[in-house]
N, C-alpha and C positions, 0 to 999 in steps of 0.2 A: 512534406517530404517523408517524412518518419509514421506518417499515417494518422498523421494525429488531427487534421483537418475535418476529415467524414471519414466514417466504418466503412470498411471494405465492405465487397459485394458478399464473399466468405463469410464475414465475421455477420452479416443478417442473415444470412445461410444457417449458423449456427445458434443464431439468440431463436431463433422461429424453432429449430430443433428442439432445443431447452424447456421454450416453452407448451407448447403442441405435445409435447413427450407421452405416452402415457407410460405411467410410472410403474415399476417391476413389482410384481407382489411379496417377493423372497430378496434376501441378500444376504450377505456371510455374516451379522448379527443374529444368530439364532433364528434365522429364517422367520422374523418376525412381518406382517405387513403392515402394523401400525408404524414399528421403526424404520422400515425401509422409506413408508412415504414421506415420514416427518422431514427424512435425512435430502430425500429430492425435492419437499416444499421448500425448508431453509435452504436450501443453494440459492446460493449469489451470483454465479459464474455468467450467467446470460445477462446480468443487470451489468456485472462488473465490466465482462468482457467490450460492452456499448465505447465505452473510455480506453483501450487500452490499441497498443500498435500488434498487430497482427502474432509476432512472434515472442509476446509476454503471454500471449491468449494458452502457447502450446502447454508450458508446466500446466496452465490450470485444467488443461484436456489429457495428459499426464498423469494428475492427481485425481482426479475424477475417474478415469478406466480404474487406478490401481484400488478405489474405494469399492468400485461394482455399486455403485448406484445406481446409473444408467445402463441402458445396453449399448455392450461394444463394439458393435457394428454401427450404434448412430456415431458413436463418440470417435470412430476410425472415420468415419465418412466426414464429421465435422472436420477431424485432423487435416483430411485430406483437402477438402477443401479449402482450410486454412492456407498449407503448405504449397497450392499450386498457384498462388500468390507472389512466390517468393522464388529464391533460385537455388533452393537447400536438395535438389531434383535427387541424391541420393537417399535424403530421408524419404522424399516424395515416394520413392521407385518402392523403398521397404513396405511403409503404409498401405501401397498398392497393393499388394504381395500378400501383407496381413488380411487383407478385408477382401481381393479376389484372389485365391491363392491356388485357382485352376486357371488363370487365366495370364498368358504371357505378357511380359512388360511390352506396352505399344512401343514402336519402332520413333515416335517423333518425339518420345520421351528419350532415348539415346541420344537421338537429334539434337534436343535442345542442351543436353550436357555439354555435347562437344560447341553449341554454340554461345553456353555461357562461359567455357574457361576462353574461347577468341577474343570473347567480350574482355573478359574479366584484363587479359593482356593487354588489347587496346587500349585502354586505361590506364593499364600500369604505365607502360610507354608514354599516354600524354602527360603523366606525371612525375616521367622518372627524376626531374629534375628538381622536383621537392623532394619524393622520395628516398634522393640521395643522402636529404637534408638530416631528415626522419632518423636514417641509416647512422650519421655521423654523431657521436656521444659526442664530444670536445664541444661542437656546435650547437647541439641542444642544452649543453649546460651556460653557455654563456649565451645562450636563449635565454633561457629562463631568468636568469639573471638579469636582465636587461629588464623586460615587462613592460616598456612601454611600445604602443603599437607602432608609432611614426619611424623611433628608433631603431625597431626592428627592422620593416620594412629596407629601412638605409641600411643598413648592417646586412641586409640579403639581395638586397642592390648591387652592395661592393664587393660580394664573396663573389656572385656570379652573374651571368645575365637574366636575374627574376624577375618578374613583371605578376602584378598583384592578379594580373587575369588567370594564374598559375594558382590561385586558393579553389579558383573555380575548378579544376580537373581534379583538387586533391579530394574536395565535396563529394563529388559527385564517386571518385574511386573509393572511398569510406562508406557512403548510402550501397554501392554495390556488395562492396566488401559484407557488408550486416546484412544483407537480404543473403546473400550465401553461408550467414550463419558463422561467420570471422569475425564475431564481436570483440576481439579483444585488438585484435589488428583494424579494426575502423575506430576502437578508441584510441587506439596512440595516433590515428591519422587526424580524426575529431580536436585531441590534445594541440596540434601542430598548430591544426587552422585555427584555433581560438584565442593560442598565444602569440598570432600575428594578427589577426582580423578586431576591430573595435564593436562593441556589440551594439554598431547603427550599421553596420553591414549587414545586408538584405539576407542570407544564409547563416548568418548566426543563430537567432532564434532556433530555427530547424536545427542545424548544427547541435545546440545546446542538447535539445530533447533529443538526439540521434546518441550524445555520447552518453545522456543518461540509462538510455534503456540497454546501450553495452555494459555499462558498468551494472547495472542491475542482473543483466543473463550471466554475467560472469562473476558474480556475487562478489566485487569488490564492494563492500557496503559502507567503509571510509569515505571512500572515492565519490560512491552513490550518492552518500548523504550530502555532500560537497554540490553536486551537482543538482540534487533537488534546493537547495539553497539559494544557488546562482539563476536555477530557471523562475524559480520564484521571485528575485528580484528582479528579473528582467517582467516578467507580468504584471507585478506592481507596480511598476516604473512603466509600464506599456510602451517601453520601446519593440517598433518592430512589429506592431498586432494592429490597431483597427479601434473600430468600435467597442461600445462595453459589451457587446453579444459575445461578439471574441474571446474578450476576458473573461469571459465570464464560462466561458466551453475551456479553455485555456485551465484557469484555475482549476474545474472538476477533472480535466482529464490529469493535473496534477495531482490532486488529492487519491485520485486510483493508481498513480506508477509509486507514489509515495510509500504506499501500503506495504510494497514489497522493502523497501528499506527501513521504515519504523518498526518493521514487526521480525526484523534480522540483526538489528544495529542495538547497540547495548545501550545508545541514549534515545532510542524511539521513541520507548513509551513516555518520555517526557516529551517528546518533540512533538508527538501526534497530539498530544492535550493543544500544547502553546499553539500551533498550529489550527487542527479543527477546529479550538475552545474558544480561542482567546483571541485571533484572529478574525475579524467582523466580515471581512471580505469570503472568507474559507469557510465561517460556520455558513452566511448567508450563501455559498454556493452549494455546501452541504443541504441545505432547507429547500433552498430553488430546485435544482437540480436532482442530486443524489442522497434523500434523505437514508435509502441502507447504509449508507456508511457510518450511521448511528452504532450500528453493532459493533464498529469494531472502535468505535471512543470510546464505546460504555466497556467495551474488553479492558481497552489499553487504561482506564481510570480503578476498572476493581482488581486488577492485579498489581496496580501502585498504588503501594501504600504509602507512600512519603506525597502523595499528591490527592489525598482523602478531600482537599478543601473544593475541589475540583466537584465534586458529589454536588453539593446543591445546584451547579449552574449547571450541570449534564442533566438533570432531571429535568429542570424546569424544559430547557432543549427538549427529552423526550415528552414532557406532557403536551407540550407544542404541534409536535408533529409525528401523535401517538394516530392521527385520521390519515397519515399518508403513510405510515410506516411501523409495523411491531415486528418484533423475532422474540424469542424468549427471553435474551441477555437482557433488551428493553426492559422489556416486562417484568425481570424479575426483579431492574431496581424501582420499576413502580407502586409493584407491588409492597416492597422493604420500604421504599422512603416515602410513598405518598398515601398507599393505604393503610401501611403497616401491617399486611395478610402476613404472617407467616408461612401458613400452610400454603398458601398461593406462593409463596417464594419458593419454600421447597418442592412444589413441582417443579416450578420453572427452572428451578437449578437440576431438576434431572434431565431436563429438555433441553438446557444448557450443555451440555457434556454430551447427547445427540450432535448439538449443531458444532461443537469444537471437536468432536473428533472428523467433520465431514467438510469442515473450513481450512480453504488451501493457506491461509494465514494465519488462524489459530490454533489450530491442533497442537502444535509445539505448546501451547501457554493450558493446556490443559488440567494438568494436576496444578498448576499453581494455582487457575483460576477456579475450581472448586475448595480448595483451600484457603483462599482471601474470600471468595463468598460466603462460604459460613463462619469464618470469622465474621464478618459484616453481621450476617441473620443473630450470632450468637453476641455482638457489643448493642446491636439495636435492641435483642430482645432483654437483654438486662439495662440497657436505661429505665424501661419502662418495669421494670420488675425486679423486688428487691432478692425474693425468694424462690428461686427456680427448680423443678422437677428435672434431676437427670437424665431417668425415662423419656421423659416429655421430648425434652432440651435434644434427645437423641433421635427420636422420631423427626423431629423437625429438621434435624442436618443428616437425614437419613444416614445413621450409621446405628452401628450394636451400642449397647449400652456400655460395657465395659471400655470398649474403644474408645467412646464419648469421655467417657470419665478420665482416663488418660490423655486424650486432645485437649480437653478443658483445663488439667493441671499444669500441662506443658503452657498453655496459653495462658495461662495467671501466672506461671511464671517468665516466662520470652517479653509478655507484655507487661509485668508490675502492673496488674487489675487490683485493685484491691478487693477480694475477693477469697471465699475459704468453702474446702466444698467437708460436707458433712457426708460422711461416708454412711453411717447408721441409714440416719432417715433419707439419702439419695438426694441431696438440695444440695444446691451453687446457692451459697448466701453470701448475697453482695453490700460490698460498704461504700458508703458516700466518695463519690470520686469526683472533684470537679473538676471542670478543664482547667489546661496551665491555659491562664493571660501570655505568658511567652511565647509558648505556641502558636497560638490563637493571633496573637501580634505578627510570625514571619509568615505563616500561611496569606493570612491579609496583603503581607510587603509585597509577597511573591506573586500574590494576584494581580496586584496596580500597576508592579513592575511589568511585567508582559503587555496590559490595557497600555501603560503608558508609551509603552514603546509603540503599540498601534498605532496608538494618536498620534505620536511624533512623526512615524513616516508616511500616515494619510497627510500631515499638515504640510509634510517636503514635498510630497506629490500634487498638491494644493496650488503651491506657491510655484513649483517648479511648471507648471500649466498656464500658471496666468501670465508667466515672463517669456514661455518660448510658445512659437506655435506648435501644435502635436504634428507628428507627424503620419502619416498616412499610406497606407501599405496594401498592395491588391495582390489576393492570395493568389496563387496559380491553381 
C-alpha cells in the first residue's frame, strides 16, 4: 500500500539514472574533478532509494540538485518521474515548468487536478462518519483512554451507527490524503484506525508503515521514533507478513526509513547501534541485503563516544563484509583498529569529510565527526607510543602545529589523559594509564543487556509459534 511491497516503475527509472550517470568534471568545490567524482562515487542515493516509498526518495532528489553533484536536468527528470506517481500534480506542474520551461503545461495535466480533488471528495463523503469522529476532541480523548480494541468498537457502536467496514474508507482516504502530500492529515487519520483496529487486522501492517513515513515527512521524530518501534515489533512478531523472504525485505526496508529518524532524534545514535549492532535479525539483514548501511553504523559509533565498547564488534562487521562493501568511514576504522595505518587513517578521514558533506544523513554530524575521529587516531596512536612528535601527531590529524598543540591540551584536559606536553622539545609524553575495571565492567553490562534482551524475544517468538498456528497473508 505505502510502496513498500516492490519499487516503483519511477524509482528504477531513477537507480538506472544514478548509476549510468556520467559524472560532471567540475562542481562548486574549487571546481576540482578528483572531488567532484569521489563526491558522485560515495552517493548512496540510488542503493538507498531501492528501500524507500516513493515520496521519502524527493528530499534525497532535493539534496542532491542543491549539492550540484549531478546534472539537473537528470535529477528534474528523475523528480519528475518520481512525482507522476503520485497525486502532488501541483508540484508535478512546477517540475514541468523547471525542466521544459518553453513548453505549455499539457491540458490532461489540468485534467487530472480537477479529477483528483472529485476523487479526493468522494472519499471524504464515504467517510464522513468517522471523520466526524476524528473532528470531535471530547471523543478522541476518551478514545484514547479506553485502548482496548473490542471496547472501542462498542463505545462507537453506541455513539452511532458504525460498522467496522467504516475503518476501511478511512484507509483508503488517509493512503489518498499522503499521495497528495497531506502527511500530517493522513497521520491523525492512520492515528484513528490504529486506535480502533487490532494489529491481526489485514491493513494494519500497511497502515503502520503509511503513518510512519507521515511522521517522518513531517519530522515529528518523537512520534517517528514511536512508530519505527511498533513496526518493528509487528515484523518480529510476524504478524500480518508471510514468509522469512518477506521478513526479511520488511526488515531492510526498515532499517532505510529508520535512518531518517536515528540521524534527527537525540536518542538515535544510541538506538541505530542497539538496533543495527546488537540485533541479530537487523545486522544479518544489513549483511544479506544492504551491506552500505555500514556507513552509517560506523558514523553513528565514532561520533558516540559513551558507546566506544561498540568499536570491536563494528569492526569485526566491517572486516566481514569489507568484499561486498567499503566507503572511507569503513576504511578508516580499518585502517585505525586492524591495521593500525596511521597515515592510511588520515587520508581517509579527508575522504571522510568528502562523503559527510555529500550524505543527505550526515552532513549535519560533520564537524563533530572529524573531531571524535581524531580523537580516536590520537588515543590509538598513544597507546602504542610513550613519546609523541607534535609535528608528527599534527600531520597525522591534518592540522597546523600550533592548533595541534592547543587541541591536545584541551584534550588532556576535557579527558583527564594522563599526559604532559613538553613545549621546548615539541613531545606529548604520556604516563601509564590503565583502564578503569569499572568501566570496563558497565560497558560489558550494557553489551549483554541489549544481547539478552535479543534472546529473550527470539525465545517469545519461539515459543509463541510452536503454540499457535502462523498465520498467512497474500499480498495484493
Amino acid at each position: 500500500m505505502w510502496n513498500v511491497i516492490k519499487v516503483s516503475k519511477a524509482l528504477n527509472k531513477y537507480v538506472a539514472v544514478m548509476k549510468n550517470y556520467n559524472y560532471p568534471s567540475t562542481n562548486v568545490y574549487n571546481d576540482k574533478k578528483l572531488i567532484s567524482t569521489k563526491m558522485a562515487k560515495y552517493d548512496l542515493t540510488y542503493r538507498i532509494g531501492q528501500y524507500l516509498d516513493r515520496h521519502l526518495v524527493l528530499p534525497h532528489l532535493e539534496f542532491l540538485s542543491a549539492k550540484e553533484i549531478f546534472d539537473e536536468n537528470e535529477l528534474l527528470q528523475a523528480k519528475l518521474d518520481v512525482l507522476s506517481k503520485t497525486n502532488m500534480i501541483d508540484y508535478l506542474i512546477d517540475v514541468k515548468k523547471q525542466l521544459y520551461p518553453d513548453v505549455n503545461v499539457p491540458e490532461e495535466m489540468k485534467n487530472r487536478r480537477q479529477e483528483i480533488l472529485q476523487e479526493l471528495s468522494r472519499l471524504q463523503q464515504n467517510a464522513k462518519v468517522v471523520l466526524d469522529f476524528i473532528g470531535d476532541e471530547n471523543v478522541m480523548k476518551k478514545m484514547e483512554s479506553m485502548r482496548d480494541s473490542k471496547a472501542l468498537i462498542k463505545f462507537l457502536a453506541e455513539e452511532v451507527e458504525f460498522k467496522i467496514e467504516m475503518m476501511d474508507d478511512i484507509v483508503k482516504l488517509a493512503k489518498y490524503r499522503y499521495e497528495c502530500g497531506n502527511y500530517q492529515t493522513a497521520s491523525s487519520y492512520l492515528y484513528f484506525y490504529m486506535l480502533v483496529m487490532p494489529p491481526t487486522d489485514k491493513n494494519y501492517l500497511n497502515a503502520s508503515w503509511g503513518k510512519l513515513a507521515s511522521e517522518i515527512l513531517t519530522q515529528d521524530w518523537d512520534t517517528a521514533l514511536e512508530d519505527v518501534n511498533k513496526v518493528r515489533e509487528l515484523i518480529d512478531s510476524n504478524i500480518g507478513i508471510g514468509n522469512s523472504l518477506q521478513v526479511l525485505q520488511q526488515r531492510t526496508w526498515l532499517i532505510h526509513w529508520s535512518l531518517f529518524v536515528f540521524f534527527n532524534h537525540i536518542k538515535g545514535r544510541d538506538m541505530i547501534i542497539d538496533m543495527f549492532l546488537y540485533r541479530p535479525h537487523y545486522l544479518n539483514a544489513i549483511q544479506t541485503m544492504c551491506p552500505h548501511v555500514l556507513r552509517y553504523l560506523a558514523a553513528a559509533v565514532i561520533v558516540n563516544r559513551s558507546r566506544r565498547s561498540a568499536l570491536k564488534d563494528l569492526v569485526k562487521v566491517i572486516q566481514q563484509e569489507s568484499y561486498t562493501y567499503r566507503d572511507p568511514i569503513t576504511e578508516f576504522l580499518e585502517h585505525l583498529y586492524v591495521n593500525f595505518d596511521f597515515d592510511g587513517a588520515r587520508q581517509k578521514l579527508q575522504e571522510c569529510q568528502i562523503v559527510l558533506c555529500n550524505d543527505f544523513f550526515l552532513i549535519a554530524l560533520l564537524n563533530e565527526f572529524v573531531e571524535n575521529a581524531r580523537l580516536m587516531i590520537f588515543e590509538t596512536f598513544c597507546r602504542i607510543h610513550q613519546c609523541i612528535s607534535i609535528q608528527m601527531l599534527a600531520e597525522k590529524l591534518n592540522m597546523e602545529i600550533d592548533h595541534a598543540e592547543c587541541w591536545i591540551v584541551n584534550l588532556i584536559r576535557s579527558a583527564r589523559l594522563d599526559a604532559k606536553i613538553d613545549s621546548k622539545l615539541g613531545h606529548v609524553v604520556m604516563g601509564g594509564q590503565p583502564a578503569s575495571p569499572y568501566q570496563q565492567l558497565v560497558e560489558k553490562i550494557e553489551t549483554l543487556s541489549v544481547r539478552s534482551e535479543a534472546l529473550e524475544n527470539l525465545i517469545e517468538r519461539k515459543v509463541k509459534a510452536k503454540n499457535q498456528d502462523p498465520i498467512s497473508i497474500v499480498w495484493n
